[in-house]
ZAMARGU-4260 file (C-alpha; in steps of 0.2 Angstrom, whole numbers, plus 5000, padded with zeros to 4 digits):
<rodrens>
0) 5007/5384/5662 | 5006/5375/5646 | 4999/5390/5636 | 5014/5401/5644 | 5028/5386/5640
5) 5021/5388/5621 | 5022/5405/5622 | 5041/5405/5625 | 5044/5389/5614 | 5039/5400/5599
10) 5047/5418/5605 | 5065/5404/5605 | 5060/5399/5588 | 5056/5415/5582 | 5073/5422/5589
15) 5082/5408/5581 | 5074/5412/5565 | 5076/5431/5566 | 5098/5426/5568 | 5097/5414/5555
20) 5087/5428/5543 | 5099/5439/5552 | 5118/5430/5543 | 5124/5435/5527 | 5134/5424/5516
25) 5150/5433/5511 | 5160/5422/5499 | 5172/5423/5485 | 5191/5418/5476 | 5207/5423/5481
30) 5221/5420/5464 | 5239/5422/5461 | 5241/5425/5441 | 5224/5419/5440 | 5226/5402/5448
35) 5216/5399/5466 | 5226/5400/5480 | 5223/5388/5495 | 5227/5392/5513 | 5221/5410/5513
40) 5215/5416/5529 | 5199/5427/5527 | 5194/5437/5540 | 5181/5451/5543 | 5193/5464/5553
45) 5189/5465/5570 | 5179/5451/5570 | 5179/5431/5573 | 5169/5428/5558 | 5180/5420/5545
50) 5188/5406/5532 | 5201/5398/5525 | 5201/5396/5502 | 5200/5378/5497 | 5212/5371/5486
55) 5202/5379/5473 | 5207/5398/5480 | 5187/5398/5487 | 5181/5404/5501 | 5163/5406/5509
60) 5156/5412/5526 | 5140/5420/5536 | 5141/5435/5546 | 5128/5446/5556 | 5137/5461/5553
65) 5130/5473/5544 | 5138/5492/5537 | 5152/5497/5529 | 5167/5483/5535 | 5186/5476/5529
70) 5189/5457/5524 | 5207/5455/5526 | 5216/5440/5516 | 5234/5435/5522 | 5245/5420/5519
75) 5264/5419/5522 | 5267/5420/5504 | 5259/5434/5499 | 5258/5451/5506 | 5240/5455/5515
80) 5225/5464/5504 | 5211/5472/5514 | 5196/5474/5503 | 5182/5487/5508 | 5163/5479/5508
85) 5148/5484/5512 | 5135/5470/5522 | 5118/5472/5519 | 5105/5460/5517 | 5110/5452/5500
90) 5124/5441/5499 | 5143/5449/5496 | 5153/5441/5482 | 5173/5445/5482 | 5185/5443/5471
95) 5205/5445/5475 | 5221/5444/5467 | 5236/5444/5480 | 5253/5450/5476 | 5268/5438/5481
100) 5277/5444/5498 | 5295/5449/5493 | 5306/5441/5506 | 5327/5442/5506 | 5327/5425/5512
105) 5313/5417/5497 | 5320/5428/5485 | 5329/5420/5471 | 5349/5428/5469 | 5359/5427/5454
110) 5373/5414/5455 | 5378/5411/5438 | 5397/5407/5438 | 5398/5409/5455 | 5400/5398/5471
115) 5399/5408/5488 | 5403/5403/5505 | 5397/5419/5520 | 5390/5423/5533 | 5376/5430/5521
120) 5359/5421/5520 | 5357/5417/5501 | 5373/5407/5500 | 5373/5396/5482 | 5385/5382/5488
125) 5397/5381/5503 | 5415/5381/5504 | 5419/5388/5522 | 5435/5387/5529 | 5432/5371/5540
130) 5428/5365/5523 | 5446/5369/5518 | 5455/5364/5530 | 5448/5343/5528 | 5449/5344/5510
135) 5465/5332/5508 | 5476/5336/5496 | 5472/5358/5499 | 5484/5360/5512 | 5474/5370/5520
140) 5476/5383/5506 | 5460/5391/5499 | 5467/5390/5480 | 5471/5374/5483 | 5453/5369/5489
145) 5448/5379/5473 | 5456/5366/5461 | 5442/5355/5470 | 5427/5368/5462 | 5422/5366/5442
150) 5429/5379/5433 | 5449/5378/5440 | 5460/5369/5431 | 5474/5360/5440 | 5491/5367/5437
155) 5505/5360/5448 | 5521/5370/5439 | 5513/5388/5443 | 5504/5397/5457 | 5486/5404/5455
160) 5470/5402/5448 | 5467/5396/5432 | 5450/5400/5425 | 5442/5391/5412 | 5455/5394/5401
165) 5463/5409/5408 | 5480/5411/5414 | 5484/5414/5431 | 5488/5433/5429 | 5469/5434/5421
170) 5462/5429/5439 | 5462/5442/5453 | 5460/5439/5472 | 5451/5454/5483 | 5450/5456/5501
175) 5437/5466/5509 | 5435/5473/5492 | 5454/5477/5491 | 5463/5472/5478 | 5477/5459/5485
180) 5492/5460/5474 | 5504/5448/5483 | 5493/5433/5486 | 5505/5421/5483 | 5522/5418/5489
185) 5538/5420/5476 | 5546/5406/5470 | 5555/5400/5458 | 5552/5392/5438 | 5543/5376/5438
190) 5538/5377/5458 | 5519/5383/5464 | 5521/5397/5478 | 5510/5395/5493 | 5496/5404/5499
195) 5504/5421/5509 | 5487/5422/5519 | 5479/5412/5533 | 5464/5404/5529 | 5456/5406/5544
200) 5458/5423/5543 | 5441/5423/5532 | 5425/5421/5538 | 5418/5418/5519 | 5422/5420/5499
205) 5414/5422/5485 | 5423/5412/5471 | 5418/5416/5454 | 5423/5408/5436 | 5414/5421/5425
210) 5400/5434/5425 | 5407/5442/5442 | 5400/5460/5447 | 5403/5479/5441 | 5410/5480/5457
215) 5427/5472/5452 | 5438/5474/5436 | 5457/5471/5428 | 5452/5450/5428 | 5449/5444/5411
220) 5444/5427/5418 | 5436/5425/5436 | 5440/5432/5453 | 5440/5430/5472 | 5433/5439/5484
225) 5436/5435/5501 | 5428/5441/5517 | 5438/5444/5531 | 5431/5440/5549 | 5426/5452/5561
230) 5425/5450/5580 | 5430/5434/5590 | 5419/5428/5601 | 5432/5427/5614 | 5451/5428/5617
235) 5461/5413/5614 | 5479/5407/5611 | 5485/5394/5597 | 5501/5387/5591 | 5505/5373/5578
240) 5520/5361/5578 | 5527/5349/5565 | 5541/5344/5557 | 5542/5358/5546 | 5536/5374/5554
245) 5532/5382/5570 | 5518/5394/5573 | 5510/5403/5587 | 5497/5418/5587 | 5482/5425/5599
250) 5468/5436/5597 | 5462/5447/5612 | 5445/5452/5613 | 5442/5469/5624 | 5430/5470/5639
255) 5419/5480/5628 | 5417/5467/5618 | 5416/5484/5603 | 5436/5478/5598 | 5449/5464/5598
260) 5468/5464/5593 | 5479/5449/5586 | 5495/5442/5579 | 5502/5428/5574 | 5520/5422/5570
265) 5529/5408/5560 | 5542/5398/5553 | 5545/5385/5540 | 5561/5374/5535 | 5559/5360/5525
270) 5576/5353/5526 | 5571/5338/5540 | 5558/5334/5527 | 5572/5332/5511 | 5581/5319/5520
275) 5566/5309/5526 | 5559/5308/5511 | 5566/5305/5490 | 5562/5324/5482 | 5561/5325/5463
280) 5569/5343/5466 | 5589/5344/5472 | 5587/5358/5482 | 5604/5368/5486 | 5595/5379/5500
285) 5581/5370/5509 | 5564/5382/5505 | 5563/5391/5522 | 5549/5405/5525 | 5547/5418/5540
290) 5529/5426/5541 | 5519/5438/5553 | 5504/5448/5555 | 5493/5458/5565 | 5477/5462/5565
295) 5466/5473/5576 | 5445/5477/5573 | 5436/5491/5582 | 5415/5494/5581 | 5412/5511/5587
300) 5398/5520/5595 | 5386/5525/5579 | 5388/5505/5571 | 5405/5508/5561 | 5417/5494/5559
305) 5435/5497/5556 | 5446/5482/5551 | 5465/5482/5549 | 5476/5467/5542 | 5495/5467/5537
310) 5508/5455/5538 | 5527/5452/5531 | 5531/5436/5525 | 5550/5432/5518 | 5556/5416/5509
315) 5572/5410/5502 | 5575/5393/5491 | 5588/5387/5480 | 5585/5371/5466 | 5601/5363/5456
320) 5596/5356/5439 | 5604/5347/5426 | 5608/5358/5411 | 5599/5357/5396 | 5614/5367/5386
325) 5629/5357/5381 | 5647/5364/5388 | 5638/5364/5407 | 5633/5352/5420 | 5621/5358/5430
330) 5608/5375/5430 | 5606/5384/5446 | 5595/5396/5451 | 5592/5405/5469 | 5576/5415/5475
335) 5575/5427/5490 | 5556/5434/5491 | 5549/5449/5502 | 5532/5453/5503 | 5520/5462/5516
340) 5502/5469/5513 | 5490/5480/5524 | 5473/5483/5523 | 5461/5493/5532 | 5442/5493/5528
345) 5428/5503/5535 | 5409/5500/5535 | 5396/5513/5542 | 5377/5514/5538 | 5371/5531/5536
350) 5351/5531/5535 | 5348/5523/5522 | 5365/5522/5515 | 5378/5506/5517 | 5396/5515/5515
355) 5409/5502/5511 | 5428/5509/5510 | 5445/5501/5510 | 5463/5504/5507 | 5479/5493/5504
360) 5496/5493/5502 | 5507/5480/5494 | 5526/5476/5492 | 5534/5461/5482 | 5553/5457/5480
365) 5556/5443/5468 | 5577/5441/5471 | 5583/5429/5457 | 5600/5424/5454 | 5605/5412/5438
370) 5622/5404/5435 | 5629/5388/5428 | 5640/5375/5436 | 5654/5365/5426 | 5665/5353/5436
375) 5661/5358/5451 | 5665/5377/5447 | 5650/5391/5448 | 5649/5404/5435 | 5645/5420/5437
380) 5628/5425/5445 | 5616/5434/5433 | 5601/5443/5443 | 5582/5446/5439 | 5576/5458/5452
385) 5557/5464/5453 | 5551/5476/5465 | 5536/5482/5464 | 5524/5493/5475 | 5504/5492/5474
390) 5490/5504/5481 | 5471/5501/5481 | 5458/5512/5486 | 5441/5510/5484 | 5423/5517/5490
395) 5407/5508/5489 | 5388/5517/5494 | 5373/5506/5493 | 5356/5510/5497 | 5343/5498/5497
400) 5328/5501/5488 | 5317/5487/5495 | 5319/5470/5504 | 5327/5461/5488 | 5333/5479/5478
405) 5346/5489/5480 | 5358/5500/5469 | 5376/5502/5474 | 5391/5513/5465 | 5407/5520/5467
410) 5425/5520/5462 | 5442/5513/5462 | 5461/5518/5462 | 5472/5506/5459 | 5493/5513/5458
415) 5505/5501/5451 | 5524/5504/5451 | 5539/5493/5446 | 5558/5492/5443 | 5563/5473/5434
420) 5583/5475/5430 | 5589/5458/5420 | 5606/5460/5409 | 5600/5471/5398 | 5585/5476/5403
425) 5579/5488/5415 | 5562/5495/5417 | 5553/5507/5426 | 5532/5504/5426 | 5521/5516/5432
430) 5502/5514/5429 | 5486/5522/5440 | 5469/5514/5435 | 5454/5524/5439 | 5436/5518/5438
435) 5420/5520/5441 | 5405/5510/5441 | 5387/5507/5447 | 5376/5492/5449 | 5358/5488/5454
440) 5350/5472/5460 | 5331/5472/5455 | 5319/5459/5461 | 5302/5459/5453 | 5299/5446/5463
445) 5301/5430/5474 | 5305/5421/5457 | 5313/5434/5446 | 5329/5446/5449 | 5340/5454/5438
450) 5360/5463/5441 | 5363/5475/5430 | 5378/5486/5430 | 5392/5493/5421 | 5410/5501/5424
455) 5422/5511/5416 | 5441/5510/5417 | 5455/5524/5412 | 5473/5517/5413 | 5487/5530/5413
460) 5500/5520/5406 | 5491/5516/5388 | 5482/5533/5388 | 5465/5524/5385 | 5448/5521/5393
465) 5435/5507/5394 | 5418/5503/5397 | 5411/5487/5401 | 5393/5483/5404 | 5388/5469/5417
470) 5371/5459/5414 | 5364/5444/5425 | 5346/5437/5428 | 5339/5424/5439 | 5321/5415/5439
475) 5316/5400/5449 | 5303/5390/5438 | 5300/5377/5452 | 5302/5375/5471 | 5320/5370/5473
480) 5325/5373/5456 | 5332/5390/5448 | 5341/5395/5430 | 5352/5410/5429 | 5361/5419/5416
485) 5375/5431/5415 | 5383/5440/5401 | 5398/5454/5404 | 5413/5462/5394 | 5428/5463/5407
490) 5445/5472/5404 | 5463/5469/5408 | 5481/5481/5406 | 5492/5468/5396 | 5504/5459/5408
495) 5519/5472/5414 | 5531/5459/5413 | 5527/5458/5396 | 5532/5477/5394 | 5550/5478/5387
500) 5548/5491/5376 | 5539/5503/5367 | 5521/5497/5358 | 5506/5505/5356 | 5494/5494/5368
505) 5477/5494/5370 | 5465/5485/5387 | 5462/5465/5383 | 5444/5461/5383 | 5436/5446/5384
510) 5416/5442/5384 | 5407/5431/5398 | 5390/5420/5391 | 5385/5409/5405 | 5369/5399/5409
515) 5365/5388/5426 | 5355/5378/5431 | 5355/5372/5450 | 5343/5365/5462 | 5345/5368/5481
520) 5338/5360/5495 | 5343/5356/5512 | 5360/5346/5513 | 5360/5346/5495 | 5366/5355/5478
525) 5367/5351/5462 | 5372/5365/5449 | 5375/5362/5430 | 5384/5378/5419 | 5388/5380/5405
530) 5398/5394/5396 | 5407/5400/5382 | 5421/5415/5382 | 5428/5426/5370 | 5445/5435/5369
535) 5453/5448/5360 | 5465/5460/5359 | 5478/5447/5368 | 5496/5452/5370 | 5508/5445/5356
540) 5526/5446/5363 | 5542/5441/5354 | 5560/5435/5361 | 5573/5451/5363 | 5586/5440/5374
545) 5587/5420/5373 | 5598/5416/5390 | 5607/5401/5383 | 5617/5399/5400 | 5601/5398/5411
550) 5586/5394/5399 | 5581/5408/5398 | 5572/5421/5389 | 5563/5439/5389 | 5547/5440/5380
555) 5539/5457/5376 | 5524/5465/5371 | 5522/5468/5352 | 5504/5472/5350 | 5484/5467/5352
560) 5485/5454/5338 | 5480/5441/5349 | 5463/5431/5352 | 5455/5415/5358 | 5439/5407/5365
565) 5435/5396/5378 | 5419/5385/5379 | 5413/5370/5391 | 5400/5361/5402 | 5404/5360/5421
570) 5392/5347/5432 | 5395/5351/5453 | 5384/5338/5466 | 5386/5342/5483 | 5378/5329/5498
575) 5381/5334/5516 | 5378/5322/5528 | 5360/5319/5523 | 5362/5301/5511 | 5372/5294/5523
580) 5376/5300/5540 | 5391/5309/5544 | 5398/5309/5530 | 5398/5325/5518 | 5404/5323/5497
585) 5404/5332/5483 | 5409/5329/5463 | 5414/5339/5449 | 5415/5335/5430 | 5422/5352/5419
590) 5425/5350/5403 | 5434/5363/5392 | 5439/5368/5373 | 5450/5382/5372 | 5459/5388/5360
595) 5471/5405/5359 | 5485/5415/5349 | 5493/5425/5361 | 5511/5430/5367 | 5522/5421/5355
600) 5510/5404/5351 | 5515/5404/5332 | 5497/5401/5327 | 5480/5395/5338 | 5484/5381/5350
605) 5476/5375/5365 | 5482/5383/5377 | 5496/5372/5388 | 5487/5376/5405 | 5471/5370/5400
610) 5464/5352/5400 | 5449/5346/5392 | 5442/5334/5405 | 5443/5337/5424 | 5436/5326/5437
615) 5436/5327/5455 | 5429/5320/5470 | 5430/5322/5488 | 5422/5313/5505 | 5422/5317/5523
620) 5420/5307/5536 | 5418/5312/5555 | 5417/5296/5567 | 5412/5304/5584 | 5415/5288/5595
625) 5434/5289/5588 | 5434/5310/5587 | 5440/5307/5572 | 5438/5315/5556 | 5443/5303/5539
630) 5445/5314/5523 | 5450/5308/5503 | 5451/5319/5488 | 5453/5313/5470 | 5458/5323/5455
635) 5459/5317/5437 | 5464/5329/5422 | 5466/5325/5403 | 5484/5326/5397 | 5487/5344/5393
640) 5495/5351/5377 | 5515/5355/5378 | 5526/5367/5366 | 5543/5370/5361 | 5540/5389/5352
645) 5556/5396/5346 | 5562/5410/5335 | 5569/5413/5318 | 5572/5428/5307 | 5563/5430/5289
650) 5566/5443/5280 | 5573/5453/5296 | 5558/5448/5304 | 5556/5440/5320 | 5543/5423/5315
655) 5536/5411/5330 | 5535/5394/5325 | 5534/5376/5335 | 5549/5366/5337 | 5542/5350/5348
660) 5524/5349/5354 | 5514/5335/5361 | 5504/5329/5374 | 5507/5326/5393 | 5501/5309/5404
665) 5484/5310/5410 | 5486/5319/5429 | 5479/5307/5442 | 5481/5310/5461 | 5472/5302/5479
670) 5475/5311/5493 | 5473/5304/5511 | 5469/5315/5529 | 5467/5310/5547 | 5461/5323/5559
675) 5462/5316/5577 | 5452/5327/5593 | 5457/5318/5608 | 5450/5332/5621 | 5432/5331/5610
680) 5417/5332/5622 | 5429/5333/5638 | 5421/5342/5651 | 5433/5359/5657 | 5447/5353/5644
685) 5458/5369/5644 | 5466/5365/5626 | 5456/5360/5612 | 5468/5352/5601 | 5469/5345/5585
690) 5484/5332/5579 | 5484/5330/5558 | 5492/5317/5546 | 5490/5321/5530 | 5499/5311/5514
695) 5496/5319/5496 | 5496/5308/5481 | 5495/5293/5491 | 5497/5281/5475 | 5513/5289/5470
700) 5508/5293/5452 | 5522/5302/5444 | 5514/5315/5436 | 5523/5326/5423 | 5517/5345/5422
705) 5525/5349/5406 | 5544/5351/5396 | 5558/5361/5399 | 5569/5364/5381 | 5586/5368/5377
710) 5590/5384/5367 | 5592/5373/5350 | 5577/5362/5355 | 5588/5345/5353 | 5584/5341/5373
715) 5571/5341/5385 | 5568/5338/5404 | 5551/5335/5412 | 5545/5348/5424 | 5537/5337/5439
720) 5530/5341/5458 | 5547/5344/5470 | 5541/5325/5477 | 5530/5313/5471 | 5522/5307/5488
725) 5522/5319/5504 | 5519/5317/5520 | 5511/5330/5534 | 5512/5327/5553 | 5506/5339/5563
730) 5497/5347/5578 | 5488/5364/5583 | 5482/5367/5601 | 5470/5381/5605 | 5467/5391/5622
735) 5453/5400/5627 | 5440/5392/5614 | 5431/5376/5613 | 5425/5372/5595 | 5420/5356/5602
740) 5404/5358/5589 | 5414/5366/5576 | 5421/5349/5575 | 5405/5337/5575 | 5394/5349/5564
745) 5407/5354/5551 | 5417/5337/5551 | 5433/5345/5556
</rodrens>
């Protein structure tokens, strides 16, 4: 027995040494721009013979497979290399260089001068509309919120946005691609208008204060593109009371789920409101406003989506004023407004291809009556009437061309026509703007992308054509942190207002140079921009009819004389609920120098809607064992500039020159809003409702937003908000949909 046992003991150690003789070392390094990469699976195909690359990107294994074999690399990074080899009985060295995976969500996105708030994944900075509505001080109005972003200056005498030096008229506001020309509510002189659109009518926006894309024109400063929502989850009911409107609407959604129809309905008066509470303004007819809309959104069978909006607002106002001309008491004007807007839009994937279509309609009727009152006597009634009607149409296909690339183009029709009759004066405006343009997003890689497109423009009305090239690129140079840079020439028709009379006019133009920097992480963003604009070709206008009676005075177009520039540094920090819990903030610093000569500024001035610093800040706080939600906003502006520009003759020429100028009171206001949820985590509630307080300038600083003049210059009045201190109280019920969590994760 003992022969036979040493017999096998060697034929095991003869085996054993035959498999050890038998593996074959197959080792190597795996680099990325020639630095090792760790974490690298390597595996021979079809096997279980393996490793994983040391921090040093080396790897090294034995195998006892022979022949002609695939060693695979992967890693989630990167995309997965096979390499072919062939295992004989020497040892297999291999070297690899992997190539980064390209991924929509890793990939780094141009955002210089923009802030975006979608459904989309590769959002920059977040400014939903739940963000919106507990912003205190907005309104619930998303320009208002805007004037809480860097880049909007904070203008209380006038509606719209204005743009890093840009008026309001060099901003533009797109739905669904569609340009909206009646965003805002008709008022009139020295009073904001109001928001003409619900906010929760959008699901996102993309908000930008420069640099914006090929896709959009006509906006010398900045634009907003809005996104409106598509399908409701469920039907529901709603209706809103307070003091000084009532509204109801619903949305039905279908059994199919594939559409959904709405409409909604409202009224406003704000007479109870005058008597409660000391206005700045002597209203004569309270403001009162009638609005409606309907909706409906149907997804056909092949993937199409078809959206439709429209609505009709009406409003009506009347403000008494003492007169600044001597021989009458007071100054009277009265406004009657009309607006409605449609748009229908229509998205289709065709293959490859992304088709993008959409079509509006708008209508505006600014009614304004002037006249004078002297012991107790009116005058006669002098009448500014506008109407004006607006077309869109405009046509987008994109294909993609990889995960992160894609090239899009298409074109745009946009039909203005106006009638203005004042005394004197009565115009007829007819201009059709056709353009066309083309843009490509190219991603070389996880860290790197470039947006390069251009567009050209062809106005009928100054018999001219334009083209305008579009250039942005992006590279993250460490984990959370990324730089991008823009540059872009953008074109606008002079003002039509401004069109009295016959000149020989060319497009405005102005230049976009913007660099950012921004880290993004979880909960947190922290963006730093800075910029620097160039003008020309501004409009200079002159006075044709000084209306001593009212104040008032026609200015029109001259030439293209005028120019400016506007440069700053803007500083945005946003903390959501991860420093301290449940409470989400965000500060911004901007600060501007601008200077222009345009419309009849006698020489270059700073522009009287621009301030040098701006400072604002804004904290939420949602206390779930109260459900209740604590918001404060707080704006601070630098004084801005104020002028007195009249008009003498020289020579039998008209000559500009500054009468009274100076500078305004620092603007300072703290706003305050409560939003109470009594049925909050209520098992079966039917009604999920929401009761809101809300006071605006809490402190009661009298801010001034600039000087009226008399016709001579020899008195002045200050323009200030219709009342120092408001008050909202209010509540909204909701049927059919619990937003329970809307509440607790958005700190409604």
């Amino acid at each position: 027995m003992k022969p036979k046992g040493q017999k096998v003991l060697l034929l095991i150690f003869f085996l054993t040494y035959m498999m050890g003789y038998a593996q074959i070392k197959v080792s190597g390094k795996v680099t990325f721009k020639n630095k090792g990469v760790s974490e690298v699976n390597v595996t021979l195909k079809d096997t279980y013979d393996g490793a994983t690359t040391d921090t040093q990107g080396n790897f090294s294994f034995e195998t006892s497979e022979k022949g002609n074999r695939i060693l695979t690399f992967t890693h989630p990074k990167y995309e997965e290399v096979e390499k072919n080899i062939t295992i004989e009985s020497q040892e297999v060295v291999v070297s690899v260089q992997l190539k980064e995976q390209i991924s929509e969500i890793d990939a780094v996105v141009v955002s210089a001068g923009s802030i975006e708030a979608s459904d989309r994944k590769r959002a920059t900075a977040l400014l939903t509309p739940i963000d919106i509505y507990t912003t205190a001080g907005a309104d619930g109005q998303i320009s208002s919120a805007l004037n809480y972003l860097p880049g909007v200056q904070k203008v209380g005498e006038s509606e719209g946005l204005f743009i890093r030096g840009g008026t309001a008229s060099e901003s533009k506001i797109f739905m669904d691609g569609s340009l909206i020309n009646n965003y805002f509510s008709n008022s009139i002189p020295g009073i904001a208008g109001r928001d003409q659109f619900n906010t929760s009518l959008f699901k996102g926006n993309i908000f930008s204060s420069g640099g914006y894309s090929a896709l959009y024109g006509q906006a010398l400063s900045g634009a907003l593109m809005l996104e409106s929502v598509d399908l409701p989850d469920q039907s529901s009911y709603n209706f809103g009371v307070s003091p000084i409107f009532l509204s109801a609407g619903f949305q039905k959604l279908g059994n199919d789920k594939n559409h959904s129809y709405g409409a909604s309905a409202g009224y406003s008066l704000l007479n109870l409101m005058q008597k409660v509470f000391d206005f700045n303004t002597q209203f004569i007819n309270a403001p009162q406003g009638l609005n409606s809309d309907f909706n409906f959104r149907i997804k056909t069978k092949s993937g199409g989506f078809f959206k439709y909006y429209g609505m009709y607002n009406s409003n009506t106002m009347g403000v008494k004023t003492e007169s600044l001309e001597s021989g009458y008491d007071f100054a009277l004007v009265r406004l009657k407004g009309q607006n409605t807007y449609h748009n229908l839009s229509f998205r289709q994937k065709f293959g490859k291809y992304l088709l993008n279509a959409g079509a509006s309609y708008s209508y505006n009727r600014s009614d304004l009556k002037f006249s004078t009152e002297t012991d107790d006597t009116e005058s006669r009634k002098t009448r500014l009437l506008n109407d004006g009607n607006y077309i869109n149409f405009k046509a987008v296909l994109e294909r993609k061309i990889n995960r992160i690339s894609a090239i899009r183009g298409g074109f745009e029709l946009n039909n203005a026509d106006e009638k203005l009759n004042f005394e004197e004066v009565n115009k007829h405006y007819k201009d059709l703007i056709s353009s066309a343009f083309v843009e490509t997003d190219l991603g070389f890689s996880n860290a790197l992308s470039a947006k390069i497109g251009v567009r050209a423009e062809n106005s009928s009305f100054l018999n001219k054509s334009n083209i305008a090239l579009r250039f942005a690129l992006a590279y993250r140079f460490a984990k959370d942190w990324t730089s991008s840079f823009a540059y872009g020439i953008f074109y606008q028709n002079p003002e039509s207002k401004y069109i009295n009379g016959p000149a020989n006019l060319d497009f405005q133009k102005s230049q976009h140079y913007i660099f950012q920097v921004q880290r993004t992480s979880e909960g947190r963003s922290l963006r730093f921009e800075a910029f620097y604009k160039k003008y020309d070709h501004l409009i200079k206008t002159f006075n044709i009819t000084p209306g001593k009676e009212q104040n008032q005075q026609v200015l029109t177009a001259l030439n293209n004389d005028g120019y400016g520039y506007a440069k700053g540094l803007e500083l945005f920090w946003r903390d959501n609920k991860k420093t301290f819990e449940n409470i989400d903030y965000w500060i911004t610093y901007s600060f501007l120098d601008s200077k222009r000569d345009f419309l009849n500024y006698p020489v270059s001035l700073k522009p009287s809607f621009a301030a040098e610093h701006t400072l604002s800040a804004v904290v939420k706080r949602f206390i779930p064992e109260w459900k209740m939600g604590v918001n404060l906003s707080y704006t601070y502006a630098k004084g801005r500039p104020y002028y007195d520009i009249a008009t003498t003759i020289e020579n039998g020429t008209s000559v500009n020159y500054t009468r009274n100028e100076g500078r305004l009171k620092d603007y300072n206001a703290l706003n305050f809003s409560i939003n109470y949820l009594p049925n909050l985590g209520k098992k079966d509630a039917k009604a999920f409702t929401v009761f809101v307080l809300s006071v605006s300038n809490i402190l009661g600083s009298k801010n001034i937003y600039g000087y009226n003049f008399s016709v001579d210059g020899s008195r002045s009045s200050a323009v200030v908000p219709p009342v120092n201190t408001f008050v909202f109280v209010g509540a909204f019920i909701s049927f059919g949909v619990d937003k329970t969590q809307d509440a607790i994760n958005n700190n409604l």
